[in-house]
N, C-alpha and C positions, 0 to 999 in steps of 0.2 A: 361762710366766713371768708372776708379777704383779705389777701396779706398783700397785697400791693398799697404802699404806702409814700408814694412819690408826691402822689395828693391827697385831700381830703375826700373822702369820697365819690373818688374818681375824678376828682377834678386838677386840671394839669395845674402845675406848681408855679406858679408867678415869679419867683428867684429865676433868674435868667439861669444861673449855674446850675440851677436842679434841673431848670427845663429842657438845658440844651440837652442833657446827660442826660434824662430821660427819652428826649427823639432820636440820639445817638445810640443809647441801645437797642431799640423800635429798627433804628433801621437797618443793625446790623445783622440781626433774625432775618431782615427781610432779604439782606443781601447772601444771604450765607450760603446756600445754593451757588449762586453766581459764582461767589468768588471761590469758595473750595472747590468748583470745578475748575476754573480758571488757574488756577496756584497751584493743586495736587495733580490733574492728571493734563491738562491741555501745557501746560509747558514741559513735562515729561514726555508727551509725545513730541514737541519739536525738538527737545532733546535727541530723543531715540532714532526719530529721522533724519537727523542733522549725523549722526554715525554714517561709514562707510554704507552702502549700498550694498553689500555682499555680506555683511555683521549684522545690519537692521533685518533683513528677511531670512535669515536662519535663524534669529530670535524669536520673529514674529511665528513660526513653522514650530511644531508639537515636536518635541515635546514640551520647549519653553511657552510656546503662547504669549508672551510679551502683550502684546495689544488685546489680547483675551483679560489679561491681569489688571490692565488700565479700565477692561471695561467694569470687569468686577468692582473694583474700587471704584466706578461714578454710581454703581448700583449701589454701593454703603451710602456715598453722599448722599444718593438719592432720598434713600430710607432715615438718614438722619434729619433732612432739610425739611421732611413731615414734621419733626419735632420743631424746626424752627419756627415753620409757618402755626402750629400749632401754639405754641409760645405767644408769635406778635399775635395771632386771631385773637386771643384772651386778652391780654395786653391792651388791644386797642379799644374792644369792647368796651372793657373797664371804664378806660379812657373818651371815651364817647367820641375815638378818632374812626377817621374813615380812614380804607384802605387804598383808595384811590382818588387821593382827594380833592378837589376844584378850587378854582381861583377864588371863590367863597367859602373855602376850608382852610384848616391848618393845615398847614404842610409839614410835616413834620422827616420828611424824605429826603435822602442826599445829602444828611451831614454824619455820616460815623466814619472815624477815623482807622484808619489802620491797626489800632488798639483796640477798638473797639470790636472791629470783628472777629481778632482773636479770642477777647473774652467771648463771644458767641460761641465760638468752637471750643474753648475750654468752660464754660457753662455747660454745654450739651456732653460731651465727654464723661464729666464728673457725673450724669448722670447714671453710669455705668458702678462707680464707686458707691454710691446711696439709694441707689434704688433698682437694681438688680440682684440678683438670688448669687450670680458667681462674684461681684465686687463687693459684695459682705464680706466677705472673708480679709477684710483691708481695713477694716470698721469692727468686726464682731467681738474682738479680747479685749479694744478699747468699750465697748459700750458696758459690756461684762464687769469692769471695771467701776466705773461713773456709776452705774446702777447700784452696785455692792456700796459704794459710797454712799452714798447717798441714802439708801436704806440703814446704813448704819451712823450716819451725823444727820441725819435731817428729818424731822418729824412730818407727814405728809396732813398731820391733819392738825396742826400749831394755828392759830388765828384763824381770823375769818371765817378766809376761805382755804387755808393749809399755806406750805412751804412754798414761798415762788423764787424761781431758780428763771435765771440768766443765762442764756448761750449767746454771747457775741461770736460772728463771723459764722453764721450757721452755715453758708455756702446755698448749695439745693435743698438741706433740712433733711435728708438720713438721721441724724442723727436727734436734732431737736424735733421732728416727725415721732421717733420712739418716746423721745421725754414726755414729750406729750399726751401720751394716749396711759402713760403712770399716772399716780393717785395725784402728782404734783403741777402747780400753776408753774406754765414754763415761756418765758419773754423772748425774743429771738430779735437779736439784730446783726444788721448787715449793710456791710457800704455796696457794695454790687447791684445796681438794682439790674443787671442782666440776671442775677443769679434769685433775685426776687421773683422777678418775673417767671424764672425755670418752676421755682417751689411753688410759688400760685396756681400755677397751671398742674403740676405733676397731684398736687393735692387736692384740690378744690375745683379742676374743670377736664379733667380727664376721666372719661367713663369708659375707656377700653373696650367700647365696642367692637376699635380693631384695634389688636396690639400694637402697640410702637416699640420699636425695637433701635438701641444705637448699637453703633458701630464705631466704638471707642480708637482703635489701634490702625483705622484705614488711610490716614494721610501718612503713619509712620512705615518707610520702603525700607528702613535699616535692620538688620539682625533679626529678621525674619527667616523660620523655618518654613515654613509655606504660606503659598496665595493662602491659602481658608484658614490660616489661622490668623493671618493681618487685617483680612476682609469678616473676620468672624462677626455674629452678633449676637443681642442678649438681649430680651423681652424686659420693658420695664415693668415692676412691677406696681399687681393694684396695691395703691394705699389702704390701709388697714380704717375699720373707723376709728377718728379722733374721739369721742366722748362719748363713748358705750353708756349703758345703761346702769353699770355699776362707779359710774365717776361723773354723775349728773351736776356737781358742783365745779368739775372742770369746765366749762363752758366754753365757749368762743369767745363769749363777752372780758371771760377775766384772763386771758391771753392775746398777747399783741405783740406783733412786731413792728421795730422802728428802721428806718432806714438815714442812714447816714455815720459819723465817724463816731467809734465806741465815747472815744478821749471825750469827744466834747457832749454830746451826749449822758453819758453817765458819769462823769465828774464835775457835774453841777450840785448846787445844792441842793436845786426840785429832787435828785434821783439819793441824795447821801441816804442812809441808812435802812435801805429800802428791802434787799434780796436777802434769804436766810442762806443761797446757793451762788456762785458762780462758777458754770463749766466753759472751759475753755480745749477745745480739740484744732490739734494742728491750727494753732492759731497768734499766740507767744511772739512768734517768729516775724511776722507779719511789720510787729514792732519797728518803726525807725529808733526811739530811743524808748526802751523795755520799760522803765521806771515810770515812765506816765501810763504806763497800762497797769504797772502795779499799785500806784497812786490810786486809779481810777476804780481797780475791783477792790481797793480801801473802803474807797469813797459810798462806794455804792452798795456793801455788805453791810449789813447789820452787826452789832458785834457779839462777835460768838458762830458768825457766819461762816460758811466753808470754800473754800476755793476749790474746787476739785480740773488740775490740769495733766494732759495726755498730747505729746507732740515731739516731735524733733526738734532742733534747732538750726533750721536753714533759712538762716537771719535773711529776707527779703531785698534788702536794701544795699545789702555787701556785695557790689559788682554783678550785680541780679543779670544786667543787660550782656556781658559778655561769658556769663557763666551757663547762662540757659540755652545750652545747645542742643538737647534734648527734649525731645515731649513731655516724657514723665516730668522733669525735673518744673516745665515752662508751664504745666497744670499746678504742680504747687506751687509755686511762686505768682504773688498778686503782683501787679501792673501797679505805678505811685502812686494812682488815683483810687486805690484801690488798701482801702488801711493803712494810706499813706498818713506822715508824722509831718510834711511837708509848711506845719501852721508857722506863722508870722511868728520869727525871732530865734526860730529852731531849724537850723539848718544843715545840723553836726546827726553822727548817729554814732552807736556803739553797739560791737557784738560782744555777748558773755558768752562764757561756759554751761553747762549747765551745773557743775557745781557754783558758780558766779548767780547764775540765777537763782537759786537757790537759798544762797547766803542772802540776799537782796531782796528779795519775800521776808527771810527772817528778821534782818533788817528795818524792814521799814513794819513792821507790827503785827508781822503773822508768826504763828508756831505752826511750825512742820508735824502735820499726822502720823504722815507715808510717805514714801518716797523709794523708787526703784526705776531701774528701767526694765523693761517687759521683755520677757523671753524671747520671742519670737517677730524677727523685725519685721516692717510691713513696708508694702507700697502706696503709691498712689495714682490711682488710674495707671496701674501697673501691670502690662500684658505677660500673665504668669508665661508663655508660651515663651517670651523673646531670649535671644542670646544674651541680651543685654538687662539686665536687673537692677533696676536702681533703688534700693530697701531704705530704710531710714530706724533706727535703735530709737524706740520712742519710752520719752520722759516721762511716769506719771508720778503724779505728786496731790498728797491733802493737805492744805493749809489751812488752818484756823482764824481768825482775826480778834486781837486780844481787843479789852480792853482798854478805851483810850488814857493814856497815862501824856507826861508831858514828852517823853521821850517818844511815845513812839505817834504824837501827835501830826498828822499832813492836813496840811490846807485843801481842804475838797475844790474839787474844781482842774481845770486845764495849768500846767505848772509851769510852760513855756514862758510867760511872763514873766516870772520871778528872775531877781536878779541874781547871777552868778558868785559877783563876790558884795561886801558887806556895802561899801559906798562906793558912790560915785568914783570917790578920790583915790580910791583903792584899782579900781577898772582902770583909770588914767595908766597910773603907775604902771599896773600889767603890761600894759600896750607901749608905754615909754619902753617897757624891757626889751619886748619885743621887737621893737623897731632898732634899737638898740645895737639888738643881739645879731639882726639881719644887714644892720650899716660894716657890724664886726665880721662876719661873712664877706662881705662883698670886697673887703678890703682886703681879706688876706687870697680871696681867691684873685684879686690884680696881683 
């Protein structure tokens, strides 16, 4: 089974916008080597020698080691940039691209942008969080959670083929990887396809003949207690099998992942009434404005359907760019392009509470099950070792989806379009106020 889905069966995507953003991720695997060594350790040494001459070589002298510390850290790059190259290898396969390709090939080389290769490095990173034995522990009370759910609102053997349940934003798939291999049909989407590409390959084309191991916490120099624990690393682990022999009806066939934006995607009318589940993990947030994602897992629940959500609230969109000074905090937080709300007409956003969101589920046509926040705060891609801890109190919550009545009726589909106030004539007015109210400003501030 493959979950690369940028084309149809391997075939590159004719949309110029899918396409380029497919070769831009391609080739930021492919640079990822280059530049983490260039960024993490090759300007920290002109750094270090750029120091006094009498400061530099009493660093570089034991028992500091200075340049012993630089080299250990290109050894982690090292060992991560198997994972990259391992990544694009699958990737292009798929893709029937070549790796060095001729004036008679596509070229798909030399366009990802500086964004792009972050998500590389945060792609690979998260792989420490979902498929590692020690960044379970970041994941395990939430899955504990969803599971108990869901064994308790969701029948796994209803219709057909049983319960099928929804995870938007699966990231690397830790988590919809477990859904999966339960009694229940599990659908996975995601706008990243760097992060497609990670889960394809960590599921479906990694045989761990030799381990791969990342090295999540090696470009961060800050609030380090020691070289070996910044340079540490951690074995991925093997995938479990997906469709054992006691869940012969889960297939590969009746699970699929789609790639591109949840909103428009599952708030059509092909997907309305479709899911008897939707789980949403660290993912809410992501939200430019919350209500078209609650519109959406409306739209695309069946009624009587369950929402089952677990995440903080570090609204994406609220000064994301000057807020993310940290690692930890710059792995959670997606890039605009990335779960962005950015569509034509919608260009405002709004943070709630989590009591705000809350009322606003209930709101718009769901009843609250559950609802708590979890004991024990958690990180993300969070180096238990560091001085510096950055936890997140996470939100979970079970929603029901009532009945449609006239009151708690939404138009399925993307809502961006809809007008704001009642008429035309009415928007006029607004806007006369407004201009108005800023001619009356300007004049008292003369």
């Amino acid at each position: 089974m493959s979950t690369l889905t940028s084309g149809e069966d391997g075939q590159i995507p004719s949309d110029p916008v899918r396409r380029r953003a497919l070769f831009r991720a391609l080739d930021s695997f492919r640079l990822y080597r280059k530049q983490a060594h260039f960024n993490v350790t090759h300007q920290r040494r002109q750094k270090f020698y750029a120091l006094p001459q009498e400061h530099w070589k009493r660093l570089a002298n034991p028992p500091f080691s200075i340049l012993a510390k630089f080299d250990a850290v290109d050894d982690a790059i090292d060992e991560n940039s198997k994972i990259a190259n391992a990544i694009l290898k699958t990737a292009l396969k798929f893709y029937g691209l070549k790796a060095s390709p001729t004036e008679a090939d596509i070229d798909w080389r030399d366009c990802a942008t500086p964004s792009d290769l972050d998500k590389a490095r945060s792609t690979i990173n998260q792989l420490y969080r979902d498929w590692t034995e020690a960044g379970q522990s970041e994941i395990v009370d939430i899955c504990d959670k969803i599971f108990a759910a869901l064994e308790e609102y969701c029948d796994p053997y209803s219709g057909h083929f049983g319960s099928r349940i929804l995870v938007p934003g699966f990231g690397v798939g830790g988590i919809l990887d477990s859904l999966r291999r339960s009694k229940f049909i599990v659908d996975g989407n995601e706008t990243s396809i760097h992060q497609i590409m990670c889960y394809d390959w960590v599921r479906n084309c990694n045989n761990f003949d030799t381990p791969f191991v990342v090295h999540p916490f090696a470009y961060n120099f800050s609030n380090n207690l020691t070289v070996e624990q910044q340079t540490s690393g951690f074995s991925i682990c093997q995938p479990e099998p997906m469709f054992g022999s006691e869940n012969k009806r889960n297939s590969s066939k009746n699970n699929t992942i789609s790639e591109g934006d949840f909103v428009t995607l599952y708030g059509s009318k092909a997907k309305a009434d479709t899911y008897d589940a939707v789980v949403t993990v660290f993912f809410i947030d992501t939200a430019q404005d919350v209500m078209q994602y609650v519109e959406t897992v409306r739209n695309c629940l069946k009624t009587g359907g369950v929402w089952i959500n677990a995440g903080p609230l570090l609204w994406h969109h609220e000064n994301s760019k000057s807020r993310a000074s940290n690692t930890a905090v710059r792995d959670h937080l997606r890039s605009d392009n990335d779960h962005g709300d950015y569509r034509e007409g919608n260009t405002g956003s709004v943070e709630l509470t989590e009591e705000e969101v809350c009322l606003l589920v209930e709101d718009m046509g769901f009843t609250l099950k559950e609802r708590e926040i979890l004991g024990s705060p958690t990180g993300y891609v969070q180096n238990p070792d560091s001085m510096f801890q950055s936890l997140y109190k996470i939100s979970y919550w079970v929603a029901r989806k009532k009945e449609e009545t006239a009151e708690t009726s939404v138009t399925p589909g993307p809502q961006w379009k809809r007008k704001v106030h009642d008429t035309d004539e009415d928007d006029e007015a607004r806007q006369a106020k407004t201009v108005k109210r800023r001619v009356s400003l300007t004049t008292s501030k003369d």
